[in-house]
N, C-alpha and C positions, 0 to 999 in steps of 0.2 A: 234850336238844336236840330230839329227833323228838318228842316228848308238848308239847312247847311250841309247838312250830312248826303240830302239828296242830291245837291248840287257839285260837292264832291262826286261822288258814286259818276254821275251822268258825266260830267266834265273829264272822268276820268276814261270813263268805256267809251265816248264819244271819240276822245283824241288821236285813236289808231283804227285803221281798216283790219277789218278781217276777214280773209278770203274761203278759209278752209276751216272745219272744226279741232284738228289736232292745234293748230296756231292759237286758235280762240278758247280752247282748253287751256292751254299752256298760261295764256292774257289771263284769264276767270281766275285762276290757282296763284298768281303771281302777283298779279297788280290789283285785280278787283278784291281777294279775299277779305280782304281790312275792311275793305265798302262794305261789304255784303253783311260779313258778319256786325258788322254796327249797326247798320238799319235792321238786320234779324233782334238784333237786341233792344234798340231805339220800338220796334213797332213791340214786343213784348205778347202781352194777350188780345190787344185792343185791335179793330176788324182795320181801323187805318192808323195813321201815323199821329195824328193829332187828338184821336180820339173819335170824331166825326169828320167825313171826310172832305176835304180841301184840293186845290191846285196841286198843293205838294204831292197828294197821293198820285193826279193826273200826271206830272210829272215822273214819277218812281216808278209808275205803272208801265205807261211808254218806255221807259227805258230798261224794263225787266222781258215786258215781251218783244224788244229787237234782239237781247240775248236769246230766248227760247224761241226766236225765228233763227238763228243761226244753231242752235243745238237746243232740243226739248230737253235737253239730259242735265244743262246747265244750271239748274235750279237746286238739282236733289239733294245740293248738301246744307241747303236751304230750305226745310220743307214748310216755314212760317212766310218767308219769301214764296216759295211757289202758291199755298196758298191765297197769299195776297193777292197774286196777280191771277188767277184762277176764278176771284173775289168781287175783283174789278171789274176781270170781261165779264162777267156773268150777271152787272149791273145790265136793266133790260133795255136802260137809255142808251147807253152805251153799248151793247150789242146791237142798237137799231141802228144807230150813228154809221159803225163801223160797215153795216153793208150798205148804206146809201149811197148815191151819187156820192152825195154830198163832204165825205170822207175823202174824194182824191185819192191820189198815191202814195201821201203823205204817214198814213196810217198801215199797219202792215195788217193781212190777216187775220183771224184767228190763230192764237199759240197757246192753246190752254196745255198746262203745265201737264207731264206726265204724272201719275198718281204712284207712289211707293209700292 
């Protein structure tokens, strides 16, 4: 369920560019809501999607912080989602990774979610 659900969500935000935040608002509220709110529901109380965490979450993670690199704001009505991914960078592997060489361009920044 959560490998399916992620792969919607991604498949779905990936398919259009978005240039500006008013567009990529309008995109989040229209096409992503269904995603969002399903993996809000799918991850529940548990710190990732499966339980312990998996691909799946690397996956979901990536693609929650290229939305909160185009708007920090785009989470809030998600705050188990911002969490998550708030959760993730904050893994210290992971936080090491992302400022190495070794991360490329491929990875974006730091986007740690705004807090409520």
């Amino acid at each position: 369920m959560a490998r399916g659900a992620v792969e919607e969500f991604c498949n779905s935000l990936y398919a259009e560019e978005h240039t500006n935040k008013d567009t990529f608002e309008e995109f989040v509220n229209n096409k992503l809501k269904v995603h969002l709110d399903k993996l809000s529901k799918a991850l529940g109380t548990q710190p990732w999607l499966c339980g312990e965490i998996t691909t799946v979450d690397f996956r979901l993670a990536e693609a929650l912080q290229l939305m909160l690199a185009v708007d920090l704001r785009s989470l809030l009505p998600w705050p188990k989602l911002r969490d998550y991914a708030n959760r993730f960078e904050a893994i210290p592997e992971v936080l090491e990774f992302r400022i190495s060489d070794r991360a490329g361009t491929r990875f974006l920044p730091s986007t740690r979610a705004l807090p409520l």
